[in-house]
N, CA, C and O atoms as CSV, one atom per row, in Angstrom:
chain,resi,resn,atom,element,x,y,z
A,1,UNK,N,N,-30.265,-1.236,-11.177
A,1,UNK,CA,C,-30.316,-0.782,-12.554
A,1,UNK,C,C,-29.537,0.527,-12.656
A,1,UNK,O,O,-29.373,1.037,-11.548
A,2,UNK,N,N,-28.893,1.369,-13.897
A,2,UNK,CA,C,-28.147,2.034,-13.699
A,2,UNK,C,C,-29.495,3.181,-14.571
A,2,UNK,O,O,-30.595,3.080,-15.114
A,3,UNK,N,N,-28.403,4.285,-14.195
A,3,UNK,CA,C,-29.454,5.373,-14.760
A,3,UNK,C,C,-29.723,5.534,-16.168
A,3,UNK,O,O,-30.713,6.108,-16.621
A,4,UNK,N,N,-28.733,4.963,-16.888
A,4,UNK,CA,C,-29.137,4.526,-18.627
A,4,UNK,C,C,-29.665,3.601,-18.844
A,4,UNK,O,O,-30.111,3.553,-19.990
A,5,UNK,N,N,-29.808,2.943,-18.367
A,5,UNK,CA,C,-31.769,1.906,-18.106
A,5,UNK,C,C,-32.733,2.706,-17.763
A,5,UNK,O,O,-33.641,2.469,-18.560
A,6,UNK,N,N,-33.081,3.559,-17.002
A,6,UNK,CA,C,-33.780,4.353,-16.697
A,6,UNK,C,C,-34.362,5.198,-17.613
A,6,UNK,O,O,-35.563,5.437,-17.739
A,7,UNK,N,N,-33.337,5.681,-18.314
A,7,UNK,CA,C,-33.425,6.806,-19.500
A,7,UNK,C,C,-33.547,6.436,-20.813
A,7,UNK,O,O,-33.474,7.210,-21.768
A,8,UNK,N,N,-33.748,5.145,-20.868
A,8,UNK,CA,C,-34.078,3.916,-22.246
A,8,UNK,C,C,-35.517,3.610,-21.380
A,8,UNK,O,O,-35.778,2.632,-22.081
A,9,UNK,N,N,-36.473,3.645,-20.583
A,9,UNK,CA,C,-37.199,3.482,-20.302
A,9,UNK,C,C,-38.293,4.568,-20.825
A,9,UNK,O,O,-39.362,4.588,-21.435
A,10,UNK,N,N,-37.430,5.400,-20.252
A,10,UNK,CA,C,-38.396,6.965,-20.341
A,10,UNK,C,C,-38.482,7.325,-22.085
A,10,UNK,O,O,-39.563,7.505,-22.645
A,11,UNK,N,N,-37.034,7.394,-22.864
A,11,UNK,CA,C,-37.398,6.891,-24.362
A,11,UNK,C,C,-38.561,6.043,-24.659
A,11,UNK,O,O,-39.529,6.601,-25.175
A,12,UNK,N,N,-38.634,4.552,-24.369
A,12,UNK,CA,C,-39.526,4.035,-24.871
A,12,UNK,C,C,-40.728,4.315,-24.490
A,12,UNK,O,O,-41.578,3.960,-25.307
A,13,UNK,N,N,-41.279,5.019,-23.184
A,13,UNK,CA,C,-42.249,5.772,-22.806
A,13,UNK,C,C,-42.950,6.750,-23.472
A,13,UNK,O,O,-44.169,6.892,-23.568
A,14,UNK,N,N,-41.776,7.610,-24.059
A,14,UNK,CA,C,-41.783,8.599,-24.903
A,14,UNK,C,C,-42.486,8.543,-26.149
A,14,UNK,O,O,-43.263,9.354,-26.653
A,15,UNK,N,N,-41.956,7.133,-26.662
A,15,UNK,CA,C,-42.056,6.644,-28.214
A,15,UNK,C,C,-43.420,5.938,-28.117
A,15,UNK,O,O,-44.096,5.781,-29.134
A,16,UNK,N,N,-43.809,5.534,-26.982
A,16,UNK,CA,C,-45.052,5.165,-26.985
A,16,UNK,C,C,-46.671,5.749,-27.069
A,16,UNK,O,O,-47.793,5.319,-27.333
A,17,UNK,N,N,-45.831,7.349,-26.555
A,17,UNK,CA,C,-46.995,8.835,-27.255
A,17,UNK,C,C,-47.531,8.415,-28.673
A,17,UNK,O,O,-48.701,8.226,-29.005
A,18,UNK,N,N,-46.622,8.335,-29.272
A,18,UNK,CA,C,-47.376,8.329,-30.597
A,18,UNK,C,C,-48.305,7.893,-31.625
A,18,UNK,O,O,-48.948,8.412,-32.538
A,19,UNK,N,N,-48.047,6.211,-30.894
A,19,UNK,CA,C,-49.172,5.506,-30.558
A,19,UNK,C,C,-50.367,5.561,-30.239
A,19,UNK,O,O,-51.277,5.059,-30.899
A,20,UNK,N,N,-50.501,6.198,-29.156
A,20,UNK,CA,C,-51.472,6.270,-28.529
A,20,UNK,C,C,-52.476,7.626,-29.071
A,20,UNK,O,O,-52.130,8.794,-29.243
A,21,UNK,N,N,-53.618,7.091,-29.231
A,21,UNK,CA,C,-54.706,7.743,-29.367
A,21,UNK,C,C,-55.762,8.801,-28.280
A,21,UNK,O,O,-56.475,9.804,-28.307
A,22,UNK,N,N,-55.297,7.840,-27.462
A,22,UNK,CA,C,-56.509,9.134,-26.664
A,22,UNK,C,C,-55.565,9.583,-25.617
A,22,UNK,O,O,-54.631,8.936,-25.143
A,23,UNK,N,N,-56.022,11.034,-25.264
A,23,UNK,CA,C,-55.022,12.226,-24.599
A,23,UNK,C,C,-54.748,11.762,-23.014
A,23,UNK,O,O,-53.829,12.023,-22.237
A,24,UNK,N,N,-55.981,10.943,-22.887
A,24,UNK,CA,C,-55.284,10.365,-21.242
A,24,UNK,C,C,-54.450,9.391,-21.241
A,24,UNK,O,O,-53.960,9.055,-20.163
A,25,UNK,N,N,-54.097,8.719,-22.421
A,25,UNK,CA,C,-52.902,7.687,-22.239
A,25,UNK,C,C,-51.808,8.259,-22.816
A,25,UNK,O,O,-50.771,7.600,-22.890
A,26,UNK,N,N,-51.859,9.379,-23.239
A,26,UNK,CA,C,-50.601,9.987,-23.733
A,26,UNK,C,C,-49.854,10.439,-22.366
A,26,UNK,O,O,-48.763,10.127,-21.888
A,27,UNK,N,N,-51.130,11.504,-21.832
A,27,UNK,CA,C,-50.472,12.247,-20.375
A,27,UNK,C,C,-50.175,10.870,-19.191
A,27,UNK,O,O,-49.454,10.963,-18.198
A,28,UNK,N,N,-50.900,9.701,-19.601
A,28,UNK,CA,C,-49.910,8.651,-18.465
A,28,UNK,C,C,-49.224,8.139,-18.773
A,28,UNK,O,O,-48.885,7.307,-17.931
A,29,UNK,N,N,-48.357,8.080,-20.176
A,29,UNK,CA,C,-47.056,7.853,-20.475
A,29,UNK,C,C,-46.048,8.803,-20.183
A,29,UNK,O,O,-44.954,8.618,-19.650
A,30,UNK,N,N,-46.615,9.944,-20.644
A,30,UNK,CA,C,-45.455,11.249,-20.201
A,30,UNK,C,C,-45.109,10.830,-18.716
A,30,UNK,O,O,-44.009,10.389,-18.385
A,31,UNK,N,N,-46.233,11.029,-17.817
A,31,UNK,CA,C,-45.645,10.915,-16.240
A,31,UNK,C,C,-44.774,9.380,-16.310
A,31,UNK,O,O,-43.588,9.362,-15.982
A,32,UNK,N,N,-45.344,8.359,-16.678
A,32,UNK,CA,C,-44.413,7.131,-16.737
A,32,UNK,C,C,-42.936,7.889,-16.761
A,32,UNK,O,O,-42.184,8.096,-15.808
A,33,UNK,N,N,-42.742,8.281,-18.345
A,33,UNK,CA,C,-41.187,8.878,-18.395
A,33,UNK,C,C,-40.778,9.973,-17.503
A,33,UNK,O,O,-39.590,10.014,-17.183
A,34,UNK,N,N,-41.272,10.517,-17.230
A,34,UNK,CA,C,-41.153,11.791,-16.280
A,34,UNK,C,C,-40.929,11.126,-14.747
A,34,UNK,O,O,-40.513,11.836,-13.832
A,35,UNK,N,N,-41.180,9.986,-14.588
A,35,UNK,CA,C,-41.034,8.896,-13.571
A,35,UNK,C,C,-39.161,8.224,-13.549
A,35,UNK,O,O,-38.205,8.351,-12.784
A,36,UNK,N,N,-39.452,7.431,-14.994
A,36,UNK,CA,C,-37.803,6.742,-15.109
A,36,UNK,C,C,-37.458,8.148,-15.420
A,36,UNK,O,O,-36.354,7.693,-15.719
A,37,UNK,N,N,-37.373,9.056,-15.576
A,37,UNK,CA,C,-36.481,10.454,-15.835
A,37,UNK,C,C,-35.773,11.069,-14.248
A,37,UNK,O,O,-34.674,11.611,-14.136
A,38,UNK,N,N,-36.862,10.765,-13.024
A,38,UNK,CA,C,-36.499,11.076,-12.125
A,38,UNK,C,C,-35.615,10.426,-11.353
A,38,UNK,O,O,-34.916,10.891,-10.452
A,39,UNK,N,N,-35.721,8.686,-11.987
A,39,UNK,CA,C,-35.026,7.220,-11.246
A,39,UNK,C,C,-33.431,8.003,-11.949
A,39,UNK,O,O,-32.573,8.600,-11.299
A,40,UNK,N,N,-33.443,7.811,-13.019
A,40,UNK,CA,C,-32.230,8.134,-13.542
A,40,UNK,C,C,-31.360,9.132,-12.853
A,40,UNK,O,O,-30.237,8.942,-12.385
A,41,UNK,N,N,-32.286,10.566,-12.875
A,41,UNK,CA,C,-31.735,11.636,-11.703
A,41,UNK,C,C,-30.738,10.907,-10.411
A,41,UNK,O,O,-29.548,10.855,-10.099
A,42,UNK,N,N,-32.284,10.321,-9.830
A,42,UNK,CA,C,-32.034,10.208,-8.481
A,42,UNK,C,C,-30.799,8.908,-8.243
A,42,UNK,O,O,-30.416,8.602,-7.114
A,43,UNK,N,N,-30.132,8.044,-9.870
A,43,UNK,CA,C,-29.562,7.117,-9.139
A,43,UNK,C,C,-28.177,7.712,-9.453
A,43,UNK,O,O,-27.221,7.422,-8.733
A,44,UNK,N,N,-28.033,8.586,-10.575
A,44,UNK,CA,C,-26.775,9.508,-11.030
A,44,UNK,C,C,-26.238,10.171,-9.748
A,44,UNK,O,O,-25.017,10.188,-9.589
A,45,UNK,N,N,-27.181,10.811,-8.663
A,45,UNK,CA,C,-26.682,11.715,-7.652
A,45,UNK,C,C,-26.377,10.161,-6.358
A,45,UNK,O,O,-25.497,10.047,-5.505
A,46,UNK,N,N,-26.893,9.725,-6.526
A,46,UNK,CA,C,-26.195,8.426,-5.500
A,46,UNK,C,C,-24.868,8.022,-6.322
A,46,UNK,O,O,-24.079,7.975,-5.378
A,47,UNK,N,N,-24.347,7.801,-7.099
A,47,UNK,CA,C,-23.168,6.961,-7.868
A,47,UNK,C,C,-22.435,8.352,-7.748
A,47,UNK,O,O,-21.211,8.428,-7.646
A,48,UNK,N,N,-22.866,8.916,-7.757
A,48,UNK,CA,C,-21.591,10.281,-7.529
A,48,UNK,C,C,-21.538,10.941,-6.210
A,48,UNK,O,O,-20.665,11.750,-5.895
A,49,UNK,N,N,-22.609,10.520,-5.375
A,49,UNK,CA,C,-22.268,10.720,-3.816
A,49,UNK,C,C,-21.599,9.855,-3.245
A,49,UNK,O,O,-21.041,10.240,-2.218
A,50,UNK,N,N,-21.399,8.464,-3.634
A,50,UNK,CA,C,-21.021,7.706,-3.306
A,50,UNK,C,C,-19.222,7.263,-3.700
A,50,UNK,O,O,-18.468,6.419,-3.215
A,51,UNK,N,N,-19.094,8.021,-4.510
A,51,UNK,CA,C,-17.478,8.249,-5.299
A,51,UNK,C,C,-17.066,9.254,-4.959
A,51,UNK,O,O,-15.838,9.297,-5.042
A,52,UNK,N,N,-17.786,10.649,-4.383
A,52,UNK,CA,C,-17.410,11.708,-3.618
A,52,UNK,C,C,-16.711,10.593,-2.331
A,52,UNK,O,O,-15.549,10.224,-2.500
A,53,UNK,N,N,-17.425,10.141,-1.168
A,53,UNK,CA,C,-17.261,9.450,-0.493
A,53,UNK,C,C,-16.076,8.456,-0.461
A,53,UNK,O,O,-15.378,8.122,0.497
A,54,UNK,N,N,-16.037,8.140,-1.524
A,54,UNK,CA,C,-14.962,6.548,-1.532
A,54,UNK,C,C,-13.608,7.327,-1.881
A,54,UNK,O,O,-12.508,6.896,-1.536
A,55,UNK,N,N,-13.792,8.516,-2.600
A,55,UNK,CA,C,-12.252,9.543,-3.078
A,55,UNK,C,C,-12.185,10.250,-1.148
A,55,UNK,O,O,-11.064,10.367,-0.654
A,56,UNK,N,N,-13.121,10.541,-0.505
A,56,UNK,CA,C,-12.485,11.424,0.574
A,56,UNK,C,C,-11.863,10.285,1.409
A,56,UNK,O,O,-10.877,10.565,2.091
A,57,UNK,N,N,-12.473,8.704,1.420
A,57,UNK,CA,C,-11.856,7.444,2.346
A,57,UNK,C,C,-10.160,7.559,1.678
A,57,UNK,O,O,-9.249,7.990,2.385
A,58,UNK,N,N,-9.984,7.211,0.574
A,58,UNK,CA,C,-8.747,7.008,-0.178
A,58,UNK,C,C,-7.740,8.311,0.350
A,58,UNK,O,O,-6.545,8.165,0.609
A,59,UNK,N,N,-8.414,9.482,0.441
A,59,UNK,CA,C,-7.493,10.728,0.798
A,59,UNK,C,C,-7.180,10.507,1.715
A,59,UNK,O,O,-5.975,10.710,1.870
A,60,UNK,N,N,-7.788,10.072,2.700
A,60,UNK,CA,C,-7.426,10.444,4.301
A,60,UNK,C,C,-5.932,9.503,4.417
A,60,UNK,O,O,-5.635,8.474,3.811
A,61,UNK,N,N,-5.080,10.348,5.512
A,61,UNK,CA,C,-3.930,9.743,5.254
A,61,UNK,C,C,-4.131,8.280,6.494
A,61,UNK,O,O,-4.613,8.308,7.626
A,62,UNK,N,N,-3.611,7.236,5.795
A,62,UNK,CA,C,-3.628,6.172,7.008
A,62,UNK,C,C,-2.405,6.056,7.938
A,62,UNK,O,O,-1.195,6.107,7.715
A,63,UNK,N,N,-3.100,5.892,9.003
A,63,UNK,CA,C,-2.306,5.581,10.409
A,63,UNK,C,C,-1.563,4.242,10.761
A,63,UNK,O,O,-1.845,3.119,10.343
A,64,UNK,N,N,-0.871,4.488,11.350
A,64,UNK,CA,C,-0.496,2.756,11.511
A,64,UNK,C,C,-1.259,1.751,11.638
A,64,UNK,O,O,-1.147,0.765,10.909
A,65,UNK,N,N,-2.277,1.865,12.718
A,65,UNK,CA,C,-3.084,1.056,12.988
A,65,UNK,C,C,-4.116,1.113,11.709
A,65,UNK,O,O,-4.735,0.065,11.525
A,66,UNK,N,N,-4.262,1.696,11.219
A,66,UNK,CA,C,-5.020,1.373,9.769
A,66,UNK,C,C,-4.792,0.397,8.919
A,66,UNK,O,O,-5.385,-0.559,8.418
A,67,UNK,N,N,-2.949,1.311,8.884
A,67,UNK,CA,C,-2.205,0.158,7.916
A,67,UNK,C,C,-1.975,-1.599,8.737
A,67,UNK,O,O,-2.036,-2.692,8.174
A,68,UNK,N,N,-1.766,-1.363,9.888
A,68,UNK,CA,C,-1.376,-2.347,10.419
A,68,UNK,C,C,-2.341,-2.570,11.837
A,68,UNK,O,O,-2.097,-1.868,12.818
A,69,UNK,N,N,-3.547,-3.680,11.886
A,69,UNK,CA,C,-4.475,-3.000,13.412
A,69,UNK,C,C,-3.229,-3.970,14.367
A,69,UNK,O,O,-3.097,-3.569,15.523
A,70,UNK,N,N,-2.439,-5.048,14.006
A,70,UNK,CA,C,-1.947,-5.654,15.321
A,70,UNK,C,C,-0.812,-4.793,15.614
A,70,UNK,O,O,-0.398,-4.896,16.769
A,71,UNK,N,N,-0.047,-3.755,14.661
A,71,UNK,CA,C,0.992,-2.880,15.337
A,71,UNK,C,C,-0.236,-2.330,16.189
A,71,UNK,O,O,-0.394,-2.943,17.245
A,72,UNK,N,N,-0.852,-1.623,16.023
A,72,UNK,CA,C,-1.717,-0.216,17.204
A,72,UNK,C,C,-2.297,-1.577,18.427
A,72,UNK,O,O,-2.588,-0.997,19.473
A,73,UNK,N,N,-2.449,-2.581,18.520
A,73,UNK,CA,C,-2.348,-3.252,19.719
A,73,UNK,C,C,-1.475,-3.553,20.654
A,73,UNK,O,O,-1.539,-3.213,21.836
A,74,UNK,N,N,-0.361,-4.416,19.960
A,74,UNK,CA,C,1.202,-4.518,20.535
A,74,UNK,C,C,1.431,-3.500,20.774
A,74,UNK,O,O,2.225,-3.501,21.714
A,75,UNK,N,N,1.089,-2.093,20.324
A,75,UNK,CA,C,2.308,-1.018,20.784
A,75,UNK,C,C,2.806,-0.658,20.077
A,75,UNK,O,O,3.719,0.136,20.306
C-alpha cells in the first residue's frame, strides 16, 4: 500500500471522531490514525531510501565486466 492509502485511512479515522459519542472511542480512533499516520511516515522514508539507493547504483561508473561479464572472463 502506498503512503496515501495510509493517510486516507487516518482521514477517515479522523472523520470518524465525530461520530462517536463516548470519549474512549474517540481516543481509540485518534491512536487508529495516529497508527496509519505512522505507516505512511514509515513507508515515505523506505520509497525514498530506496531511490537514494537505486540513484547511487545508476552513479557508480560501470566496468567492463559489468557492462560485459563474458569480456571480464575471456580476458
Amino acid at each position: 500500500m502506498t503512503s496515501e492509502g495510509y493517510r486516507k485511512f487516518a482521514v477517515a479515522s479522523l472523520k470518524s471522531t465525530e461520530g462517536a459519542k463516548d470519549l474512549r472511542d474517540k481516543i481509540g480512533l485518534l491512536i487508529i490514525a495516529e497508527a496509519w499516520l505512522e505507516l505512511a511516515k514509515q513507508t515515505t522514508q523506505l520509497v525514498c531510501h530506496e531511490a537514494e539507493e537505486a540513484h547511487s547504483m545508476i552513479g557508480r561508473s560501470l566496468t567492463p565486466a559489468t557492462v560485459d561479464p563474458r569480456r571480464h572472463l575471456n580476458g
